[in-house]
C-alpha positions in Angstrom: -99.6 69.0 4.8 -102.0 71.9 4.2 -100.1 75.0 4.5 -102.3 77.7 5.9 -103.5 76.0 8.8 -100.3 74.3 10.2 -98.3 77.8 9.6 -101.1 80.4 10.6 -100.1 82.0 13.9 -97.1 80.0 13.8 -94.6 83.3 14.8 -97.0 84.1 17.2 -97.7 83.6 21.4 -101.2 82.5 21.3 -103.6 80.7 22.9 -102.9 77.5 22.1 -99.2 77.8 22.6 -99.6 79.5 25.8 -102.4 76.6 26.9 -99.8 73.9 25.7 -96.4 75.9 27.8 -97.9 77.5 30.6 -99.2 75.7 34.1 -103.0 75.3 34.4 -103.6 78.2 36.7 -100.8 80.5 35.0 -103.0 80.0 31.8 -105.6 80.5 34.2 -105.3 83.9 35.4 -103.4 85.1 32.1 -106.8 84.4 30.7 -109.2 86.1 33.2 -106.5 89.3 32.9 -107.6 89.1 29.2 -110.9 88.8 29.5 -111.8 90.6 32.1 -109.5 93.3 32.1 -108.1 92.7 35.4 -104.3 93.2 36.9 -101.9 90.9 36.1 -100.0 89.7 39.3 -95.9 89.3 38.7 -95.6 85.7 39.9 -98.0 85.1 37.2 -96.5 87.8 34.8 -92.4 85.6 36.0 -93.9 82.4 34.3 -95.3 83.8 31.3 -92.2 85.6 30.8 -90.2 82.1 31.0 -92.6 80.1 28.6 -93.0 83.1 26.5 -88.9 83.4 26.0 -88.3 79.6 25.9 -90.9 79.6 22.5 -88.9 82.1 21.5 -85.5 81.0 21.7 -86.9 77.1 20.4 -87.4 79.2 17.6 -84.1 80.5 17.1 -84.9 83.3 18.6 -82.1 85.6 20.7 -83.6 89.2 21.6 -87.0 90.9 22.4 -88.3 94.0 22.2 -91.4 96.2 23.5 -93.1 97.0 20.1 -95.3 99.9 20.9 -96.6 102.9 18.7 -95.6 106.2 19.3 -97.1 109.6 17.3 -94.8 109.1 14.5 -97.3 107.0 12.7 -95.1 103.9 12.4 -94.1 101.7 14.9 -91.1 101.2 17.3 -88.8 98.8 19.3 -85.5 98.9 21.1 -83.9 95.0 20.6 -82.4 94.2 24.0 -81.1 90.2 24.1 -81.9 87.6 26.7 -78.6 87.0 27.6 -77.3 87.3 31.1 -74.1 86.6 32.9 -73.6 83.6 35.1 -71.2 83.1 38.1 -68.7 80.8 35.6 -68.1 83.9 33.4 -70.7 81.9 31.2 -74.0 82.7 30.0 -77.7 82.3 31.1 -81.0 83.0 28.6 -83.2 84.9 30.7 -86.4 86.6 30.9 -88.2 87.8 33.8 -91.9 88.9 34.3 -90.4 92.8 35.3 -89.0 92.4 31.9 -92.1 91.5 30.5 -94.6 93.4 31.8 -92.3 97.3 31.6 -89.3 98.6 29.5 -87.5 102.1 29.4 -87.3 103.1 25.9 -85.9 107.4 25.9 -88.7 109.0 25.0 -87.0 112.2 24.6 -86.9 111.9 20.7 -90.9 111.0 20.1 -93.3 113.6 19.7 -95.1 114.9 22.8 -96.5 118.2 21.3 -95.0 120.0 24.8 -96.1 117.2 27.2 -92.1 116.8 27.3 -89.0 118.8 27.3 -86.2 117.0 25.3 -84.3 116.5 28.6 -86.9 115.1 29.9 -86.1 111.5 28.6 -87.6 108.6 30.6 -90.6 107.2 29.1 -92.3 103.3 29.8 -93.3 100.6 27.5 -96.2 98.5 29.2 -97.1 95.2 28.6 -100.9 94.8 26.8 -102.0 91.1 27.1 -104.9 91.4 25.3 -102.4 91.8 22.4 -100.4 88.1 21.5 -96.8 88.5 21.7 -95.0 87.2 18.1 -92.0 86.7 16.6 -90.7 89.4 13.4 -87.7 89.2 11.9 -86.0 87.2 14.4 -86.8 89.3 17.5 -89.6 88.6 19.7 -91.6 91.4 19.6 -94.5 92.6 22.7 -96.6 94.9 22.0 -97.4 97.5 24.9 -98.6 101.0 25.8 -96.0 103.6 25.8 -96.1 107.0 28.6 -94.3 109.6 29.8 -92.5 109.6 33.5 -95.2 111.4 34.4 -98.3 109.1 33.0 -99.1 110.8 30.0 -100.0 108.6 27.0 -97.5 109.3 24.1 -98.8 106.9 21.7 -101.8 105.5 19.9 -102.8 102.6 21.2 -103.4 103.6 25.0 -106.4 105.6 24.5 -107.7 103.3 21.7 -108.0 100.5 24.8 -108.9 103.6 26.8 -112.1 104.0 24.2 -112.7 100.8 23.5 -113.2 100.7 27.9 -115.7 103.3 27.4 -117.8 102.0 24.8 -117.9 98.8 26.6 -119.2 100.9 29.7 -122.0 102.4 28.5 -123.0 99.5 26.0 -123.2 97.0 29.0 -125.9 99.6 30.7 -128.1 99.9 27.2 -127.7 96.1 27.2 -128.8 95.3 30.6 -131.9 97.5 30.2 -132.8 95.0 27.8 -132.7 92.1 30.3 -129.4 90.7 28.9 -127.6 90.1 32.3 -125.2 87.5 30.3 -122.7 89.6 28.1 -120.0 90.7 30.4 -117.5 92.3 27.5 -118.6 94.4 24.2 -116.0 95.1 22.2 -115.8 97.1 18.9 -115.0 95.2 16.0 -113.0 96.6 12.9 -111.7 95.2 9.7 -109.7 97.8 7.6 -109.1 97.6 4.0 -105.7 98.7 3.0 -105.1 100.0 -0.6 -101.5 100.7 -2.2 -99.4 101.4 -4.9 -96.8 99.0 -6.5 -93.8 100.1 -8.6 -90.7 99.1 -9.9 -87.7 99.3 -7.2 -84.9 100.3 -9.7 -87.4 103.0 -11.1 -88.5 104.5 -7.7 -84.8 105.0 -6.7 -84.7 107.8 -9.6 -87.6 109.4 -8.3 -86.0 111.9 -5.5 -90.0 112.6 -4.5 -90.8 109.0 -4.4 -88.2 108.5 -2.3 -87.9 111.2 0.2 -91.8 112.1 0.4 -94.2 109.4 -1.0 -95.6 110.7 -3.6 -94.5 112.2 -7.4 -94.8 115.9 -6.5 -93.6 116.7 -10.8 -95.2 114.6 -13.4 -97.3 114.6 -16.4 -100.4 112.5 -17.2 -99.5 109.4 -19.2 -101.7 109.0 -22.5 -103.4 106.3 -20.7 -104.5 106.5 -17.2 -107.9 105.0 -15.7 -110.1 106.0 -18.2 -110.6 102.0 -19.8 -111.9 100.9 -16.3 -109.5 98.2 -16.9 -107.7 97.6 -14.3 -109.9 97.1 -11.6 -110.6 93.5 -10.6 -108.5 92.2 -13.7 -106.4 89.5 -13.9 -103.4 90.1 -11.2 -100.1 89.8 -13.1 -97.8 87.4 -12.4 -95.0 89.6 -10.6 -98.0 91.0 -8.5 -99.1 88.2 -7.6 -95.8 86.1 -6.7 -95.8 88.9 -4.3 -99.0 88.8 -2.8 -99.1 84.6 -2.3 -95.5 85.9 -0.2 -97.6 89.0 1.5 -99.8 86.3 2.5 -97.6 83.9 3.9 -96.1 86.4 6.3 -99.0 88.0 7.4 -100.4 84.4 8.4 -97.4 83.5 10.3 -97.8 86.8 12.3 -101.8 85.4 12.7 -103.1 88.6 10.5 -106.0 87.1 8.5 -105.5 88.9 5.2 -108.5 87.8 3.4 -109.1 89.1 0.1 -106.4 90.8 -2.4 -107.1 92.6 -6.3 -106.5 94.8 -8.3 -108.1 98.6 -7.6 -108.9 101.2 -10.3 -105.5 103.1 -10.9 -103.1 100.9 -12.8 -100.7 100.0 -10.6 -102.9 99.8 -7.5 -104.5 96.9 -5.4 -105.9 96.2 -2.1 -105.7 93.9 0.8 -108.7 93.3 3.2 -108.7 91.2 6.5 -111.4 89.9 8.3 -112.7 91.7 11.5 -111.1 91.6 14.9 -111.3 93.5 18.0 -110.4 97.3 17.4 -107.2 97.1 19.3 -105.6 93.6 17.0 -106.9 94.9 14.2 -104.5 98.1 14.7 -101.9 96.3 15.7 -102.4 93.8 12.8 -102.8 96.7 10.2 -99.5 98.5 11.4 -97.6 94.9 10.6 -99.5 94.7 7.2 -98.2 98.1 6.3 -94.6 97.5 7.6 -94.4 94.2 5.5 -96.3 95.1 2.9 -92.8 97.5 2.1 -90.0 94.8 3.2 -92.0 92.1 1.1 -92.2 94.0 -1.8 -88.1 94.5 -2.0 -88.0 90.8 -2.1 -89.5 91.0 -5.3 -87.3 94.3 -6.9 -90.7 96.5 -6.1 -91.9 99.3 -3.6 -94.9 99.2 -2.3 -96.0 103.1 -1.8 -98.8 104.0 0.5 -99.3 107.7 0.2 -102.7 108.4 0.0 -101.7 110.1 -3.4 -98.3 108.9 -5.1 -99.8 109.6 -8.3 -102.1 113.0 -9.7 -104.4 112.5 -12.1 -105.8 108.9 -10.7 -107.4 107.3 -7.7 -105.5 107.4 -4.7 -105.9 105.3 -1.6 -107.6 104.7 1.4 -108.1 102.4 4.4 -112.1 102.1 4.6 -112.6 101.0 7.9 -115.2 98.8 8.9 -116.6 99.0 12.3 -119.3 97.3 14.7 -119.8 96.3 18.0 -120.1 93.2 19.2 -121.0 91.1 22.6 -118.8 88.5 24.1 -121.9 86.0 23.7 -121.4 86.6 19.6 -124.1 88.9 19.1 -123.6 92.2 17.0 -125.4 94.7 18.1 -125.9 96.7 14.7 -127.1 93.2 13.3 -130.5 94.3 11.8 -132.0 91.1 11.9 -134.9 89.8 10.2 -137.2 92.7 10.8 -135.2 95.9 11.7 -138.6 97.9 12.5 -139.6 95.2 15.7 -135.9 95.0 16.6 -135.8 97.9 19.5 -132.3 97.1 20.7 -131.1 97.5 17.1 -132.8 100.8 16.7 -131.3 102.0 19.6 -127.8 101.4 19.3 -128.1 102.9 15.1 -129.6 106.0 16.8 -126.8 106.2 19.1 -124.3 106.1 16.1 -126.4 108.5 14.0 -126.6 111.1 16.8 -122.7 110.7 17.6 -121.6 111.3 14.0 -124.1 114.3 13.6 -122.7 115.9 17.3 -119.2 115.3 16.3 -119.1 115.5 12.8 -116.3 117.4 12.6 -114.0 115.5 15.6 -114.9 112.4 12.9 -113.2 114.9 10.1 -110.2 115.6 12.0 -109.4 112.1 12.9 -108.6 111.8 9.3 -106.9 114.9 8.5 -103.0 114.6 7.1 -101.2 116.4 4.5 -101.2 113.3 2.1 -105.1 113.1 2.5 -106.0 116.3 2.0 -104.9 115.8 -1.7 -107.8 112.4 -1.6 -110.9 113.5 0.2 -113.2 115.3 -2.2 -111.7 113.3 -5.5 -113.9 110.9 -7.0 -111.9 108.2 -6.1 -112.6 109.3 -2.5 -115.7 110.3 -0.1 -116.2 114.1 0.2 -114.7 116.6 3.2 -118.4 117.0 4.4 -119.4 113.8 6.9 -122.7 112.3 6.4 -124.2 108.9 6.5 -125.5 106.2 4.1 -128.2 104.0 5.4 -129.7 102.3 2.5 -133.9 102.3 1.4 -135.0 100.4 3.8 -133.4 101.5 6.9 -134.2 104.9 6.1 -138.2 103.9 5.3 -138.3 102.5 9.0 -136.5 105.5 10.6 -139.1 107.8 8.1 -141.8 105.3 9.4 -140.7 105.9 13.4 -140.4 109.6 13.2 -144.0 110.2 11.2 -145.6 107.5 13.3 -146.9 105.6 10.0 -146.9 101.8 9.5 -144.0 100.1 7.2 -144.9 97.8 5.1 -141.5 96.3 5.0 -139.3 95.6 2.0 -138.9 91.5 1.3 -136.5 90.1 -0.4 -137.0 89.0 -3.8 -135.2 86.5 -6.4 -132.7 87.9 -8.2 -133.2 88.0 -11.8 -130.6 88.1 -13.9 -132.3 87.1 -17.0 -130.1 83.5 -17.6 -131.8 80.0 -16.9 -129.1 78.3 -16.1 -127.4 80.8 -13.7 -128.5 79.9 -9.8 -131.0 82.1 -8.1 -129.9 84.6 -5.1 -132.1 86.5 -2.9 -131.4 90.2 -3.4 -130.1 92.6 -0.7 -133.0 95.1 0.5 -130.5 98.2 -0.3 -127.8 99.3 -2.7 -124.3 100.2 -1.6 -123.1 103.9 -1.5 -119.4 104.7 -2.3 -119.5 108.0 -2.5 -120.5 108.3 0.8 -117.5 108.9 3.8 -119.8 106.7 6.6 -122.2 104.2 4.9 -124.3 101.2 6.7 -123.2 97.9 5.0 -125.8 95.5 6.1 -124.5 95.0 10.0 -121.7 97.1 10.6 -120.4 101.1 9.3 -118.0 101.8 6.1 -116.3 104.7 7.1 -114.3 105.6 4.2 -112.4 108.7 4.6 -108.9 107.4 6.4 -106.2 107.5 4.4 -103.5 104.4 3.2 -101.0 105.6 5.7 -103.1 106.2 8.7 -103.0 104.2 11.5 -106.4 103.0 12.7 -106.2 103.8 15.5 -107.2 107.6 15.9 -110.5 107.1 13.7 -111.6 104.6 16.2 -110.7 106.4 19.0 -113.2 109.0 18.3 -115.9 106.2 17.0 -115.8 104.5 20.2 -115.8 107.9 22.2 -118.2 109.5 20.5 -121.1 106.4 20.3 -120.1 105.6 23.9 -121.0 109.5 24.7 -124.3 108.8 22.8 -125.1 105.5 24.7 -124.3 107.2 28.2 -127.0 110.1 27.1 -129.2 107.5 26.4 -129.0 105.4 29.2 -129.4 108.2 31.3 -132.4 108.7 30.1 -134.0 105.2 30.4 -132.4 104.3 33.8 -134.8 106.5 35.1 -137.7 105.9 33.6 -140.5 103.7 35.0 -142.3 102.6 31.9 -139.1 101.5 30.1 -141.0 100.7 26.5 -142.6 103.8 26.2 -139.4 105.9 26.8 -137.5 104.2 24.3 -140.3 104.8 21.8 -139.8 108.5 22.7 -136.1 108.7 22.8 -136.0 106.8 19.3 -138.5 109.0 17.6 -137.0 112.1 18.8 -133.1 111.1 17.8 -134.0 110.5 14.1 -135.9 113.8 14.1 -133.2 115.6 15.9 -130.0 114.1 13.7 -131.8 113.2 10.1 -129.4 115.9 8.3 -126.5 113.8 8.7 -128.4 111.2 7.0 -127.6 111.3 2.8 -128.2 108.1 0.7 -127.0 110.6 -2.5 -124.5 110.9 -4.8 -121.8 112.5 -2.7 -119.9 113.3 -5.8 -122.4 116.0 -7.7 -121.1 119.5 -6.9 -125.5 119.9 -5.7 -124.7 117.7 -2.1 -122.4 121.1 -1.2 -125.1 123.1 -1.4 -127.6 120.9 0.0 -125.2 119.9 2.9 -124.3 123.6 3.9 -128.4 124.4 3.8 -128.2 121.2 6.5 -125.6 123.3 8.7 -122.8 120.5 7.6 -119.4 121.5 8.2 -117.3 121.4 5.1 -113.6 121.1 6.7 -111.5 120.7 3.6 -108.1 120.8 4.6 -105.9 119.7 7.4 -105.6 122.9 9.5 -108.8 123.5 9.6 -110.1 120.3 10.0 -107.8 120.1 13.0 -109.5 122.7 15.3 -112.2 120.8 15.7 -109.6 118.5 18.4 -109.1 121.4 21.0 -113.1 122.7 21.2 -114.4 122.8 24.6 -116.7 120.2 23.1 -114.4 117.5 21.9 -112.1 118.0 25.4 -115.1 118.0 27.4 -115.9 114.5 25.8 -112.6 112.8 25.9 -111.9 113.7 29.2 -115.4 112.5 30.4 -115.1 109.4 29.2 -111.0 109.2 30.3 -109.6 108.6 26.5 -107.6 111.4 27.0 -106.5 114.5 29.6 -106.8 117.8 28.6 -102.9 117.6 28.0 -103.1 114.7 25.9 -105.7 116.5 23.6 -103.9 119.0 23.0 -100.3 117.5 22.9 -102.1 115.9 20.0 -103.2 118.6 18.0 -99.6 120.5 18.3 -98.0 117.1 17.3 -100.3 116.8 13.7 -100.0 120.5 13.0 -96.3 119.9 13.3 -96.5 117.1 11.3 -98.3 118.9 8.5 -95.7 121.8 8.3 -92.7 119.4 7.9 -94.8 117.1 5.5 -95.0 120.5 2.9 -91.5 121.8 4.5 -89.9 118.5 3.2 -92.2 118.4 -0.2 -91.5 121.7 -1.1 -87.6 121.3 -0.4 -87.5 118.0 -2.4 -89.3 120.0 -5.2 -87.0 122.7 -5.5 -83.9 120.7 -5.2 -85.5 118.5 -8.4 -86.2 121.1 -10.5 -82.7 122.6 -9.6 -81.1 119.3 -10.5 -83.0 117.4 -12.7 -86.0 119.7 -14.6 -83.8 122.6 -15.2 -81.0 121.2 -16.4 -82.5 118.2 -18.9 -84.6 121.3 -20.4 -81.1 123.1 -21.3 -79.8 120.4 -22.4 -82.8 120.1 -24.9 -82.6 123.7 -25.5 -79.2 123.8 -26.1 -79.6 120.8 -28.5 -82.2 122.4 -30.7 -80.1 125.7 -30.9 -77.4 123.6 -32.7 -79.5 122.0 -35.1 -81.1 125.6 -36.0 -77.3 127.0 -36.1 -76.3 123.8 -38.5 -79.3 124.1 -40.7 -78.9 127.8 -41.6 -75.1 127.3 -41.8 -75.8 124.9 -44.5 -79.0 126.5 -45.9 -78.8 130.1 -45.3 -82.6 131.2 -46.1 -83.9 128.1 -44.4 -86.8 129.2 -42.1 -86.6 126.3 -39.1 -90.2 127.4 -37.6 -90.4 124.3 -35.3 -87.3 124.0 -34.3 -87.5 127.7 -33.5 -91.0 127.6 -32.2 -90.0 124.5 -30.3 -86.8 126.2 -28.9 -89.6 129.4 -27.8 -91.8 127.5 -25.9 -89.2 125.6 -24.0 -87.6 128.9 -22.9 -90.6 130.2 -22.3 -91.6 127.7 -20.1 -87.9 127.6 -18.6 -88.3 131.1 -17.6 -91.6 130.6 -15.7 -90.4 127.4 -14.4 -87.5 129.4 -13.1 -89.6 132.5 -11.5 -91.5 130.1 -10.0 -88.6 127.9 -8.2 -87.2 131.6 -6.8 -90.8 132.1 -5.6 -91.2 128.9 -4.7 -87.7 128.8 -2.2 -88.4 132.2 -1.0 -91.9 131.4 0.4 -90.6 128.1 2.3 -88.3 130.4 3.5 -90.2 133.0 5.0 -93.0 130.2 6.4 -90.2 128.6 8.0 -89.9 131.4 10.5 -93.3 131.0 12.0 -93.1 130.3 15.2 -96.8 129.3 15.9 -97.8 126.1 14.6 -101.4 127.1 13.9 -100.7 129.8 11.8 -97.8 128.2 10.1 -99.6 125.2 9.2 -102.6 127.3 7.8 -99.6 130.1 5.7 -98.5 126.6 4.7 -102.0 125.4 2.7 -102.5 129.3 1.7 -99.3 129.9 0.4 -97.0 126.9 -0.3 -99.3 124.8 -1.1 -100.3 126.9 -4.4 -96.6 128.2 -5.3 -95.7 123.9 -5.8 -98.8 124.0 -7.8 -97.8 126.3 -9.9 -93.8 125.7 -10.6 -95.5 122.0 -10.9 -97.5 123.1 -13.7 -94.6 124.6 -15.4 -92.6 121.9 -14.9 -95.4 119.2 -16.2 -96.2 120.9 -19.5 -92.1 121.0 -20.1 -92.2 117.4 -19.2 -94.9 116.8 -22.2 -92.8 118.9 -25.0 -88.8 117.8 -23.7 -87.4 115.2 -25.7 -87.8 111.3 -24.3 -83.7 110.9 -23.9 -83.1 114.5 -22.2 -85.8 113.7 -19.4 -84.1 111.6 -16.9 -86.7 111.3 -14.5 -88.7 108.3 -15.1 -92.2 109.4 -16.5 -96.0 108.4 -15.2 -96.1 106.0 -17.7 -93.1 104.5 -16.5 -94.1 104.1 -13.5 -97.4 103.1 -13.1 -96.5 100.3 -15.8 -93.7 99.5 -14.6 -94.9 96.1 -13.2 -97.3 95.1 -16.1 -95.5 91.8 -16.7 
């Protein structure tokens, strides 16, 4: 038996299971709802409800829930069990379509940024078939929309499908001004890369910061970091790798195809990729990576930590996601092909990106903006703040050839030489990669880099769809009017690339000299959270999403009050965990130290009255020292969370919190670091950086 074909999907209600337990014309019109978007009748929605629960319970199955993903930034479910009574006093295993299709989960503790009162309780869970049902941990799970009583979407994935209806909208017009009268769906594509930290369970549990935030908020740099290059790419160790063969396993019963797996810069770190699917699977799919990434790691005595950065002082991580559009006839439409100059249709649909990333720059930003990856973008590990785009040599030859009205000569692909006889001959690629740069054009789809390992896809994609699909509609209303159709696509190419060429940067967006050069472009550098979150409530960005229907003006800003929130109690909760470790743990293992090198002094000049001790007294100076500051800048520390805690407006808390929390941690963390280096080994109880990020080297 080959494993990975027999087992893939097998925990899951797909296509061939429900074309193997459903009638002919169930399957039938389950299919075309899928397809073509259309409403699901409850006759039909009773019989899928039947086969779907009889699969389950074959499988040992005995409760289902609607998994849906509210603006926590994980996901939820309420477990509710097939049983029902029978006349006998006996019991029946039932399911209906009502079931199905709706559920009541109290919405009354999820975040509505105002859209709710906490009395207010009733929310619904609503079926989305274009999603497969599967099986997790025993439960059947569904995954649906989730809204308010009074309509309002309250999670993440009903304005994705919402987006992903609008880019499909205008795409279909660019696409039948083309003469292609046979797509009937476009559908954006994505394939995010997830990155992550592993680390010894038993050692994690003595990390307070670890363990109540995500990330080492005290810690010095080990001797040994990144520096070797080592790291990346090596040879996965065996522990490592006994967990990612079991990663694998359960992703591919769930029907994830996790693809490729290695080792990433940062010792300790490593990546899982999947190959594309349609933007709304692949969030769902990346949301169950994530959650078993963590409960498959604990069967192996590790965590798995996804902060964006658990460690200072090397790479963190991100989710680079990859995104393209694509017809339901196979083609994808930012497919270059063989000549990119003669391809119009391609042209178009680039310019449409390019001038939607340039007009909404910043609504690209703050679609990315947490507290956790704040402390990422602008590292080297990590794109910059400022958004710009990579297109490679020769795309950005053709658009220099289209704007100036000159002839390209074309770039051909030549033999790559590597200088050994025996080694086989490739053709090489036209262009270089960029990884420097936050959007970059990887041969027939975008790279955009700055999400962070704990985001959930689904908000950069939201404003990728929105934005191009705002682009497209410009576009098309343009050429729908036009009588010689050739001649005012010529036009409307020329003058996008002339009109949005500042976004484009095939630099190194690393050197300090892009800053400048990207301000003298008008570029917005947004590089924190707050302000990077204005950009949401503009008249610009709610003019847009409530154009296209992706969100009400209510939903907007529900949103932004919900991640301003989010980004006080992140630094609330980081700066309370810090104080209460340096109360319990810093403070005390440096007295101890102290108090240890004051005895030796004391027993050395008992015994040797004119001995001088300069080290140990030197020693015993810094440390007190140090103590002292450290201790000035706890009180400091505890009295500024205090007095930001009173802010009652979350704008202006969340900005008092970057201004003046953010630098007093810095601070008592410098302290606290430097102690770290000079304590001895067996007075420091908290396990070191070195400790950790070893800690699964075996």
């Amino acid at each position: 038996m080959n494993e990975l074909p027999d087992n893939f999907g097998s925990n899951v209600f797909n296509d061939s299971v429900m074309k193997e337990r459903l009638p002919k014309e169930t399957y039938r019109a389950l299919k075309k709802t899928i397809s073509e978007g259309t409403h699901l009748e409850l006759d039909v929605a009773n019989v899928v409800a039947n086969a779907m629960k009889d699969w389950a319970v074959s499988k040992g199955v005995t409760h289902f829930t609607h998994w849906f993903q509210p603006m926590t930034g994980i996901t939820a479910e309420k477990h509710d069990s097939f049983i029902n009574p029978d006349s006998h006093g006996g019991a029946l295993m039932e399911f209906s379509g009502k079931a199905l299709v709706r559920g009541e989960p109290d919405a009354s503790s999820f975040p509505s940024g105002g859209l709710r009162a906490t009395f207010e309780a009733r929310g619904y869970t609503a079926w989305d078939p274009t999603s497969y049902a599967f099986i997790k941990d025993g439960v059947l799970c569904i995954p649906t929309a989730f809204c308010s009583y009074s309509g309002e979407a309250l999670d993440k994935k009903t304005p994705l499908l919402r987006s992903m209806e609008a880019l499909e909208k205008q795409a279909l017009r660019i696409l039948r001004l083309f003469g292609d009268n046979t797509s009937k769906r476009v559908v954006a594509q994505v394939g995010p890369e997830q990155e992550y930290f592993l680390v010894d369970r038993e050692l994690y549990l003595k990390r307070p910061d670890l363990v109540f935030t995500g990330r080492t908020l005290l810690g010095a740099r080990p001797p040994k970091g990144q520096e070797l290059e080592d790291h990346y790419f090596g040879t996965i160790k065996k522990r490592v790798a006994d967990y990612m063969t079991d990663l694998d396993r359960e992703l591919w019963k769930l029907g994830v195809y996790a693809k490729t797996e290695h080792n990433e810069v940062a010792p300790g770190q490593h990546e899982l990729a999947p190959i594309f699917s349609t933007a709304n699977l692949a969030t769902d799919a990346n949301q169950l990576t994530m959650e078993l990434m963590k409960t498959v790691a604990a069967r192996h005595g590790l965590v798995c930590l996804l902060h964006e950065k658990p460690f200072a002082g090397v790479n963190g991580s991100g989710k680079h996601n990859n995104w393209s559009i694509c017809t339901d006839t196979g083609a994808n439409l930012l497919e270059p092909g063989a000549t990119p100059r003669e391809n119009a249709q391609f042209l178009l649909f680039l310019c449409a990106v390019i001038k939607a990333v340039d007009e909404y720059q910043e609504l690209l930003r703050a679609s990315v903006a947490t507290a956790g990856n704040d402390h990422r973008l602008g590292a080297n590990e990590a794109p910059p703040a400022i958004v710009s785009m990579f297109l490679g040599d020769e795309l950005t030859e053709i658009l220099d050839s289209i704007e100036n009205g000159t002839l390209y000569t074309g770039h051909e692909k030549t033999q790559m030489e590597i200088g050994v006889t025996v080694l086989p001959h490739f053709p090489k690629d036209t262009t270089d990669r960029n990884r420097t740069s936050p959007f970059a054009f990887t041969g027939n789809k975008f790279e955009f880099r700055m999400p962070g390992s704990t985001l959930s896809v689904a908000g950069p994609n939201i404003v990728l769809n929105t934005i191009v699909a705002e682009a497209l509609r410009q576009f098309a209303d343009v050429l729908e009017k036009e009588s010689d159709f050739n001649c005012a696509l010529d036009k409307l190419i020329r003058t996008t690339i002339k009109e949005h060429r500042r976004i484009v940067f095939n630099g190194n967006g690393y050197d300090d000299a892009w800053v400048k050069e990207a301000e003298s472009r008008g570029l917005a550098n947004l590089r924190n959270t707050p302000t990077a979150l204005r950009a949401m409530v503009e008249p610009k960005a709610i003019e847009l999403f409530t154009k296209h229907r992706v969100f009400s003006e209510a939903e907007i800003r529900s949103r932004y009050e919900i991640l301003l929130e989010n980004y006080c109690k992140t630094l609330n909760i980081e700066a309370l965990t810090m104080i209460d470790m340096v109360n319990k743990y810093v403070l005390p293992d440096v007295l101890e130290y102290e108090g240890e090198l004051a005895d030796i002094i004391s027993r050395k000049t008992a015994v040797i009255p004119d001995i001088r001790c300069d080290m140990e007294k030197s020693l015993l100076k810094r440390l007190s020292e140090l103590s002292d500051s450290a201790a000035q800048r706890l009180t400091a520390l505890e009295k500024c969370a205090a007095e930001l805690k009173r802010i009652a407006d979350p704008a202006e808390q969340a900005c008092a919190y970057r201004e003046r929390l953010f630098p007093a941690m810095a601070e008592l963390r410098a302290c606290c670091d430097e102690l770290e280096l000079i304590v001895g080994r067996k007075y420091w109880s908290l396990p070191t950086y070195a400790d950790l990020l070893y800690s699964v080297s075996e």
